[in-house]
N, C-alpha and C positions, 0 to 999 in steps of 0.2 A: 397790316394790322398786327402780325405775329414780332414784328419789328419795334411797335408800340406795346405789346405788353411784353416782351421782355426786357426794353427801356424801362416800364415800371416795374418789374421785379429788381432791375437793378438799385431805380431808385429807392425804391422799398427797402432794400438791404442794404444802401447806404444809411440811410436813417437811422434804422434798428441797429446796426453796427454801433451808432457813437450812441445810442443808447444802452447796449450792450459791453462796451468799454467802461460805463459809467458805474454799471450793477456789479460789474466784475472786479471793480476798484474799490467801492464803496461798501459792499455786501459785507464781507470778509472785516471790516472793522467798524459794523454796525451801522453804518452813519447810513442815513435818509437818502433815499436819492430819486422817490417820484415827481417830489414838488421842491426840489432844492434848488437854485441856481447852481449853474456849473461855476466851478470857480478855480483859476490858476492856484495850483498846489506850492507855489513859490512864494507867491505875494498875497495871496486869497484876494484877489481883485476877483469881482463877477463880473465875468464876459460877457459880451452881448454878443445877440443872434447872429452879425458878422464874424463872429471869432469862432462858432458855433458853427460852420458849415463841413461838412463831411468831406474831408480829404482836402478840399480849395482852401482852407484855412488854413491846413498846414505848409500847403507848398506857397501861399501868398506872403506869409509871416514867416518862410524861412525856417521852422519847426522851433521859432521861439515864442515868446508870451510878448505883446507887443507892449507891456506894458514895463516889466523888471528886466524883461531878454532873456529869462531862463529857459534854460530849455526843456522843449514839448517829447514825452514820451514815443518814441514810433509808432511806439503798439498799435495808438490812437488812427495814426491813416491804413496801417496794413489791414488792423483788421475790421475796420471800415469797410475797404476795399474786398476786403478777402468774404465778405460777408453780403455784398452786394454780387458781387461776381458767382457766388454760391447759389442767391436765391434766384439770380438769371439762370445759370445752369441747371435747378432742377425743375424748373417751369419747360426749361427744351427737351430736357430727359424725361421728365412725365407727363407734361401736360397740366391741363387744367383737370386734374382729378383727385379725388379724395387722399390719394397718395402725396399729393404735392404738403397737404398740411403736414402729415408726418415728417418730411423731408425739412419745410422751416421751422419746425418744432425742434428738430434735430439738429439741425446748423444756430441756431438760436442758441439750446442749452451748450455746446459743443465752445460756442464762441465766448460767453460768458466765463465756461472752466477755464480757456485756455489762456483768459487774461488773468483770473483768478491765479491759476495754478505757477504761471510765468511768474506771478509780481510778490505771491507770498507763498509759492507751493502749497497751496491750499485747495481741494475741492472744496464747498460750500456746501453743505448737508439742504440747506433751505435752498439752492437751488435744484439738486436733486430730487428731493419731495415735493418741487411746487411743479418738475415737468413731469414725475412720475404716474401721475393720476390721470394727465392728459395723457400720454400715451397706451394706459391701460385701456382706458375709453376708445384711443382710435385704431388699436389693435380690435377691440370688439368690432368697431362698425368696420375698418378694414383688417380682417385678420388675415395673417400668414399662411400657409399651405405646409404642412397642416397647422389647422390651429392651435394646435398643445405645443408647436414649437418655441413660440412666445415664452412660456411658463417654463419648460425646459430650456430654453438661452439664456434665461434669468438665475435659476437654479446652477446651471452651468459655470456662467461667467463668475457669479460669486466662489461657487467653490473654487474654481482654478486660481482664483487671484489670492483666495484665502490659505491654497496649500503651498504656492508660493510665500505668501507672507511667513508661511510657518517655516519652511523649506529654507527660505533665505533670512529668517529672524528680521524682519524690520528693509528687503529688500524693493518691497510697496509698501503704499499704506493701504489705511480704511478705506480712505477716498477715493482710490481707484479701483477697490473690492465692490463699497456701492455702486460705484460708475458702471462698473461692467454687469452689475447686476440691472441695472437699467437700461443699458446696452442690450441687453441681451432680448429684453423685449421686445425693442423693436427687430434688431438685426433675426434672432431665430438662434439656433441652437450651432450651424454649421459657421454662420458670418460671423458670432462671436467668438469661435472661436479663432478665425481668422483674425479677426480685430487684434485678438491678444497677440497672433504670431506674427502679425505684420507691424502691431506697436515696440514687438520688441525687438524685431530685427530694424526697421525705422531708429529706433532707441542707442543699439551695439553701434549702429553707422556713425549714428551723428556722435556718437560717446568719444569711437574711436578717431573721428575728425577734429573734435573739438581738444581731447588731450594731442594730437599729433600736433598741432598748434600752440598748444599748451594756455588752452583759451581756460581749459578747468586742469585741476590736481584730481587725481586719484580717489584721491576721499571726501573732493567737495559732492555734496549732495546736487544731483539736479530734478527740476521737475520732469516726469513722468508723464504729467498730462496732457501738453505737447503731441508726444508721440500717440498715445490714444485717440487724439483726434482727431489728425492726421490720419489715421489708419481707418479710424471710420467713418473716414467719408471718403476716402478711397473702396471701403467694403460695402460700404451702402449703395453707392453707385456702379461698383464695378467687381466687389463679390459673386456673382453670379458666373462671370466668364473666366472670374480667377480660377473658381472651385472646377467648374467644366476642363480648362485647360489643364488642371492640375491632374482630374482624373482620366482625362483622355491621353494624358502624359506617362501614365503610369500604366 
């Protein structure tokens, strides 16, 4: 039975993946996307429901359009995949409990940014405010220990990001100032700010791999959001043992 509902949470996050691909492409330059067909960005042919299938689609068409041959974004099966394998995993790590909504609420907005932020380094204000309110709510019915942490991780994260922005003139933006002010609500006041120290160590790594390669220059800009998300959802799931090892380390 526990084999069958984590088949469906995966399937579940498969779905909501190439839905969330869609919001994260579309959102950012206004355009419709509850009742739209999807449509190849090459040719604007509207795909039908076989071309539509999460991840089998891509690897059956070869990651092109079956129709011009252009080719299909990867984003599209990773983070499918990455989003389906997420909501199996906190269905194992939590359970069937009030906790697990926060967790797809959280992999949900998380996924949305990081196609957002990749494709036009853009956070999206409207996606931010449209999960901000849900998690106010499930912070109330499930709150943090204590519960002022919430308020103060929000507090928190925005100033840190803010004194950087000032510190570094323009080395974040807004966007990941409100992020982490949203962050901060669910993670609490100690995991965000983990978030920020593991996004940006995450951030120096790949920075310093990608110019050893000379994949980026020096002064191209890259997105940020990436690394934030990455980091928290390694802090959401595994902040707790981080922050213990770190102080029984010391």
């Amino acid at each position: 039975m526990d084999t069958v509902i984590i088949l469906f949470f995966f399937l579940l996050g498969l779905i909501f993946g190439s839905f969330f691909n869609v919001v994260g492409l579309r959102l950012p330059q206004n355009q419709p996307f509850a009742n739209d067909r999807s449509i190849c960005p090459h040719c604007n042919h509207t795909l039908s429901w076989y071309e539509l299938i999460p991840v089998l689609s891509y690897i059956f068409q070869g990651g092109k359009c079956r129709h011009c041959k252009g080719e299909i974004s990867f984003i599209y099966p990773v983070m499918e995949l990455t989003t389906g394998l997420l909501f199996a995993y906190s269905y194992v790590t939590i359970g069937l409990k009030i906790e697990l909504i926060v967790a797809l609420l959280l992999i949900s907005m998380l996924v949305i940014i990081i196609v957002s932020d990749m494709t036009y380094m853009l956070i999206p204000n409207k996606v931010l405010l449209f999960f901000l309110p849900l998690f106010i709510i499930m912070r109330f019915i499930q709150p943090l220990d204590p519960w002022w942490t919430s308020i103060a991780g929000a507090l928190v994260g925005i100033a840190t990001i803010a004194i950087v922005i000032m510190i570094s003139r323009g080395g974040m933006g807004a966007g990941d100032m409100k992020l982490f002010g949203v962050l901060g609500i669910v993670l609490g006041i100690d995991k965000v700010l983990l978030a920020f120290f593991l996004s940006c160590v995450i951030g120096a790594l790949v920075g310093m791999i990608l110019l050893v390669f000379k994949l980026i220059n020096r002064k191209q800009p890259i997105p940020f959001g990436p690394y934030i998300v990455i980091a928290t959802w390694i802090t959401y799931f595994y902040g707790e043992s981080i922050i213990n090892w770190y102080f029984n380390l010391v």
